[in-house]
C-alpha positions in Angstrom: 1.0 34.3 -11.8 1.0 34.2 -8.1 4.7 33.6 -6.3 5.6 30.4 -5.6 6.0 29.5 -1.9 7.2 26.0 -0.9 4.0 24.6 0.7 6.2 22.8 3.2 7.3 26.4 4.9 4.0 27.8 4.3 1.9 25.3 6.2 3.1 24.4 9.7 2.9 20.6 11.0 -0.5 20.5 13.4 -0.3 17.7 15.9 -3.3 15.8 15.9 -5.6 16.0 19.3 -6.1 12.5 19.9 -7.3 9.1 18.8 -11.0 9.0 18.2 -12.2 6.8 21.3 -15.0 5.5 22.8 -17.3 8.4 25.2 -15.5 6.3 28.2 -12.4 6.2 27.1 -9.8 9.2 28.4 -8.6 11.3 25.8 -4.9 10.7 24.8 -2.0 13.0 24.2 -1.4 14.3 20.4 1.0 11.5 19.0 1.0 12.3 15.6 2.2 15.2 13.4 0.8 16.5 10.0 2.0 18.6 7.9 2.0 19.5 4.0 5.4 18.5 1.6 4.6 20.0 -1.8 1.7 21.1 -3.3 0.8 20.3 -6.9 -2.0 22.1 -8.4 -2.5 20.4 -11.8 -5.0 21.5 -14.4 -6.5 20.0 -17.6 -4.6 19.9 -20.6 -5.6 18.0 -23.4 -7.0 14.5 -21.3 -5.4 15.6 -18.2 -7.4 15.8 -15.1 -7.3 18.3 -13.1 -6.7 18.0 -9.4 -4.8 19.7 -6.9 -2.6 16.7 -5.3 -1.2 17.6 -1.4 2.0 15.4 -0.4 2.0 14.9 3.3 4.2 14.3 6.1 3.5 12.2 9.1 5.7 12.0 12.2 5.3 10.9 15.6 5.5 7.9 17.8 2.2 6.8 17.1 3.3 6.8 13.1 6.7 5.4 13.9 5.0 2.1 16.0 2.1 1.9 13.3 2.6 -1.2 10.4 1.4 0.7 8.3 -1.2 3.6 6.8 -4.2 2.0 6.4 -6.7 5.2 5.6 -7.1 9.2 4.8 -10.5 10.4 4.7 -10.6 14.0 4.1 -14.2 15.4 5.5 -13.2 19.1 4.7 -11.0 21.4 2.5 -11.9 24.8 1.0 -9.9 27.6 -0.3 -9.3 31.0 1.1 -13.0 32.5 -1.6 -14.8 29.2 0.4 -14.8 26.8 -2.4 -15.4 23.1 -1.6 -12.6 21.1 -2.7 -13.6 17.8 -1.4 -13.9 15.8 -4.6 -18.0 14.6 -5.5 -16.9 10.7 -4.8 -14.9 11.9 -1.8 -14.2 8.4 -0.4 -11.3 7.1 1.9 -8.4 6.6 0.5 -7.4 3.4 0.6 -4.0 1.8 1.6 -3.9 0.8 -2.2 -3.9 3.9 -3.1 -1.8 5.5 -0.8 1.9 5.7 -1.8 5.0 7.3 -0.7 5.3 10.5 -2.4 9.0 11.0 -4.0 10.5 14.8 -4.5 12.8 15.8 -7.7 15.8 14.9 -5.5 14.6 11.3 -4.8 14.3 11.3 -8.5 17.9 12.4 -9.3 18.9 10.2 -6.5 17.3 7.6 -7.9 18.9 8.4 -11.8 22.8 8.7 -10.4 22.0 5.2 -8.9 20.7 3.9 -11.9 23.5 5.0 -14.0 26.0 3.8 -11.3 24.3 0.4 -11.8 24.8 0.4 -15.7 28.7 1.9 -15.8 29.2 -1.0 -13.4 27.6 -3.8 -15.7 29.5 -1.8 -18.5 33.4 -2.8 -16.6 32.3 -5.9 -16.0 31.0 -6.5 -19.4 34.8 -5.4 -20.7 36.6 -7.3 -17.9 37.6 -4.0 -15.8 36.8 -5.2 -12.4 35.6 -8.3 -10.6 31.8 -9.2 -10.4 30.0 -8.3 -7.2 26.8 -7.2 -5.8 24.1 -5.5 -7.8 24.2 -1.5 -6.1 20.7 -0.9 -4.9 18.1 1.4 -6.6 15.1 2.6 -5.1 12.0 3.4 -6.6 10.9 6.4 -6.2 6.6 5.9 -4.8 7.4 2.4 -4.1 10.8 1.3 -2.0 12.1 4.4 -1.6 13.7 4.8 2.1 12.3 7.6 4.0 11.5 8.0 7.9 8.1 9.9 7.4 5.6 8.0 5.4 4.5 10.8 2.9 0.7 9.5 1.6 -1.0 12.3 -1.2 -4.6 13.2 -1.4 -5.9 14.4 -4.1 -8.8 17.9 -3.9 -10.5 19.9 -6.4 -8.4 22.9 -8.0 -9.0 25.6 -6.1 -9.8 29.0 -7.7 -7.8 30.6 -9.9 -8.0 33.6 -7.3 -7.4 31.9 -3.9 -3.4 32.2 -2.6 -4.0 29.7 -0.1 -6.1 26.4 0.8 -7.6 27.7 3.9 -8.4 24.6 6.1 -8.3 20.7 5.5 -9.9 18.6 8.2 -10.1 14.7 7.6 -9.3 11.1 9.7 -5.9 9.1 9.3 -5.9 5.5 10.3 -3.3 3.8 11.4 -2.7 -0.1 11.3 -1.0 -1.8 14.8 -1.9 -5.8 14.2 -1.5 -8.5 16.8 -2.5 -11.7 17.3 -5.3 -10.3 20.1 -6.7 -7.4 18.0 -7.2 -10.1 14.9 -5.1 -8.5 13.0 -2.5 -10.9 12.7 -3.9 -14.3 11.4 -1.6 -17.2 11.2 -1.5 -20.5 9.0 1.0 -22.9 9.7 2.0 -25.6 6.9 -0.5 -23.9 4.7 1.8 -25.2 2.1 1.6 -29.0 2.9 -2.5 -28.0 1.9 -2.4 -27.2 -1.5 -5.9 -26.5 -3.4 -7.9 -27.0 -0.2 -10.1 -23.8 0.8 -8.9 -22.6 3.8 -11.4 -22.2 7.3 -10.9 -20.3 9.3 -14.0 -17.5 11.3 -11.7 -14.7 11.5 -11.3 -14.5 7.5 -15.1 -15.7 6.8 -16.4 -13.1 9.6 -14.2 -10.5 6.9 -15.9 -12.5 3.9 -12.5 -13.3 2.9 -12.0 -17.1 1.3 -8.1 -18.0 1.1 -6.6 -21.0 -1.1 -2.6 -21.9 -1.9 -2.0 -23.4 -5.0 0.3 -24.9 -6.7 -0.3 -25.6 -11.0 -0.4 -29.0 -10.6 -2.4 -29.4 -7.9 -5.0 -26.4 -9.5 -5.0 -28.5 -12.6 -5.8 -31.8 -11.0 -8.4 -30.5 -9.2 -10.0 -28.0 -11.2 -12.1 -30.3 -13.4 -14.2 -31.2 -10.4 -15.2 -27.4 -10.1 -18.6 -28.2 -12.4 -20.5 -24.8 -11.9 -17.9 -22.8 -10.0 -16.0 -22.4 -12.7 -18.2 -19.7 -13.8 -18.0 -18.0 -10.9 -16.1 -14.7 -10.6 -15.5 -14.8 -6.7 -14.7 -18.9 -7.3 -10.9 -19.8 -7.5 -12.0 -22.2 -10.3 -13.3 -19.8 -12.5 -11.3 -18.8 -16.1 -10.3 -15.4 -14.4 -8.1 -17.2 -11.9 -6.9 -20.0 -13.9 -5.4 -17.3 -16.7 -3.8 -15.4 -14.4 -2.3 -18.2 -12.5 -1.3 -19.9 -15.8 0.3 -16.1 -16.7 2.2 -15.3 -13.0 3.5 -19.1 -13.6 4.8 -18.3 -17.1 6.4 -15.1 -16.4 8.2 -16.5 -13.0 9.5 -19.5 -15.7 10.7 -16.7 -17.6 12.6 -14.9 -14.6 13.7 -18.3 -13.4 12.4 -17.6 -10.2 10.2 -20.0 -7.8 6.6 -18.7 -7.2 4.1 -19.7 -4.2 0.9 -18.9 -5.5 -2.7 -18.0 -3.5 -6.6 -17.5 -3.9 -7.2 -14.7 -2.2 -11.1 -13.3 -2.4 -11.5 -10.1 -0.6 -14.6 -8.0 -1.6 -14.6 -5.8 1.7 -10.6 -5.0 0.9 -10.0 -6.1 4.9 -6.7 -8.0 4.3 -4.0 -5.7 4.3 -1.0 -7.7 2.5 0.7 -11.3 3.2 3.7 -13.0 4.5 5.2 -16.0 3.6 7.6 -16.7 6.7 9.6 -19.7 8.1 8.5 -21.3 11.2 10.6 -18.8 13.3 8.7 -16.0 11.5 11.8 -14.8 8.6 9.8 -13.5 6.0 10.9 -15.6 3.0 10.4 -12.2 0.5 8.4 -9.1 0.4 4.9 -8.9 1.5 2.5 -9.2 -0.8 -0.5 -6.0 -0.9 -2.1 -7.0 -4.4 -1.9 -8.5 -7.7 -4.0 -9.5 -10.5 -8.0 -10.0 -9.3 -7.6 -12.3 -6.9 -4.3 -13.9 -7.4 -1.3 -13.4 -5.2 1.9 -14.6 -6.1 5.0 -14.4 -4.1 8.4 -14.4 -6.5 11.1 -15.9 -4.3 15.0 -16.7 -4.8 14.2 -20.6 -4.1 11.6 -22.4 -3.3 9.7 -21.8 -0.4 10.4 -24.7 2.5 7.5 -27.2 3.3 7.0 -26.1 6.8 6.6 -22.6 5.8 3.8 -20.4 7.4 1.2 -18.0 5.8 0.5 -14.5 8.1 -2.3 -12.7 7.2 -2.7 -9.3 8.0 -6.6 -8.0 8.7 -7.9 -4.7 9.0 -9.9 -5.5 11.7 -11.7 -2.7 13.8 -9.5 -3.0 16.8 -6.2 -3.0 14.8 -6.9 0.3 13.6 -6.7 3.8 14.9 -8.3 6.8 13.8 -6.8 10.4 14.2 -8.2 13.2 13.2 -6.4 15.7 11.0 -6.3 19.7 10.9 -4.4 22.2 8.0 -4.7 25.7 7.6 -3.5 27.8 5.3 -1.8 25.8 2.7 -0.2 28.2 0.2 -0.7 27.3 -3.4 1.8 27.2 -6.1 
C-alpha cells in the first residue's frame, strides 16, 4: 500500500495559457487556475465500476465572471508507467454532468445542519420556543456554497504500480451569455401564449422547439395533435403528456404552483431557464433539466401574467475554451 498524500498538496494549481482564439486574434493573459482537490481511485467490487475520479478546483477572474461551467474535455492523461487513462468513449463532459464536488467536511457540515433543523422542529413540536424560519441546509453536489466551482472527471485506474498520474491535458469551457453573443434569448408574456409553439431563429438555428403549457390548455388542445402524438420529439406525444400529468400531480401534492414547458433540445444547446418578472427577478431557481423534455418550475405562488421566459443558449460565441495542464497528480 502506497502512502497516502492529499492530492491537493501534491499537485500544484497551473494557470491556464490562454483562451483558444482565432490565428488573428492576440493571445490573452492566463485567467484561470486549475488545480486537483482529492483524488479518488475507485476499483471494482462486486458491480462497482472502476474509475479513478479527480475533483478539481477552478479559480480566477475568468471563472469568477463566467455563468457557468459549460464543458471539460480531457484529450490526455497517463500515469507515471505511460498508461492511457483517457476513458474508450472519452467524450466532453457535459454541464449535466458536471457537479460540485463536496469533501467529508461539507458532509458533516451538512449533517450538524440537518440535525439542527430536526431538534428545532422537535421544540416546536413540544411548545419550547416560537415558530420561525426553516435553518438552511445545503446539499452537498448540488447547493452547496463554495467560491471555486469544483467539477470531477472521471479516468481509467491507473496501474497498480504508478505513485503518481503523470500529466492531464484537456479544454474547459466557460459560459458568458448576453443578449449580443445569443446566449441570452428572451420571451416576454410567454405566459399569456399558452400551448402555442414558440418561433423564434435563434432556437430553430439550435434545433430547439419551446412550448409553455398549462393542463388545461394541453388538454384542450391535444386532441387536434392527430399524428404527432406519436412522435417522440412532438409535445403531443404520450411521453410528454405522462410526465406533465405526473409533475402536475406531485406539485398538487406539495401544494405548490407549477409553470410548465416543452422544451426539445437534441443538440443539448440550452443551458437552463429563467422564469423572471418584467424587471428581470427571477421568480425561483433556474431550471437545467427534468423529465425528457418537460421543464417544470415549482414556485411559492403562481407566477404573474406578465412574466418573462430567459433562455440561456450555448451558442459558439458565448463560450470560451481554455486549455488545461496537470502534472504529477499523486495517487492515493
Amino acid at each position: 500500500m502506497k502512502p497516502y498524500l492529499p492530492a491537493a498538496l501534491s499537485s500544484l494549481a497551473v494557470l491556464l495559457t490562454s483562451p483558444v482564439l482565432g490565428e488573428e486574434a492576440q493571445p490573452k493573459p492566463a485567467a484561470i487556475g486549475v488545480s486537483v482537490a482529492e483524488v479518488i481511485d475507485i476499483r471494482a467490487v462486486g458491480n462497482q465500476p472502476s474509475e479513478c475520479r479527480l475533483a478539481l478546483s477552478l479559480t480566477g477572474d475568468a471563472v469568477a465572471d463566467a455563468y457557468s461551467l459549460h464543458r471539460i474535455h480531457v484529450t490526455k492523461a497517463v500515469d507515471e508507467l505511460g498508461r492511457d487513462l483517457t476513458k474508450p468513449d472519452n467524450q466532453p463532459v457535459q454541464l449535466a454532468s458536471v457537479y460540485n464536488y463536496a469533501s467529508a467536511e461539507d458532509e458533516q457540515r451538512r449533517l450538524a445542519a440537518v440535525a439542527a433543523e430536526v431538534a428545532r422542529r422537535r421544540e416546536i413540536r413540544e411548545g419550547m420556543v416560537a415558530s420561525s424560519a426553516p435553518l438552511p441546509i445545503t446539499m452537498p453536489g448540488r447547493a452547496l456554497p463554495s467560491p471555486t466551482p469544483r467539477p470531477v472527471i472521471s479516468l481509467r485506474n491507473p496501474s497498480r504500480q504508478s505513485a503518481t498520474i503523470k500529466l492531464i491535458e484537456g479544454e474547459i469551457e466557460l459560459f458568458r451569455p448576453t443578449a449580443d453573443n445569443g446566449g441570452t434569448v428572451l420571451f416576454p408574456g410567454i405566459l399569456g401564449r399558452p400551448a402555442e409553439p414558440v418561433q423564434d431563429a435563434a432556437l430553430a438555428g439550435a434545433d430547439v422547439r419551446l412550448m409553455y403549457v398549462t393542463p388545461e390548455s394541453y388538454e384542450a388542445k391535444r386532441p387536434e395533435a392527430g399524428a404527432d402524438a406519436k412522435d417522440p420529439a412532438s409535445p403531443w406525444s404520450d411521453e410528454f403528456a405522462n410526465s406533465l400529468k405526473s409533475q402536475v400531480r406531485q406539485a398538487s401534492l406539495t401544494r405548490r404552483a407549477g409553470a410548465y414547458f416543452f422544451l426539445h433540445d437534441p443538440r443539448h444547446e440550452v443551458v437552463d431557464l429563467d422564469l423572471q418578472t418584467p424587471d428581470g427577478k427571477s421568480l425561483g431557481p433556474r431550471v437545467g433539466s427534468g423529465i425528457g423534455d418537460l421543464r417544470a418550475f415549482s414556485l411559492g405562488q403562481p407566477p404573474p401574467a406578465n412574466a418573462q421566459l430567459v433562455v440561456h443558449l450555448a451558442t459558439p460565441h458565448a463560450l470560451t475554451t481554455y486549455p488545461f495542464k496537470l502534472e504529477n497528480i499523486a495517487l492515493p
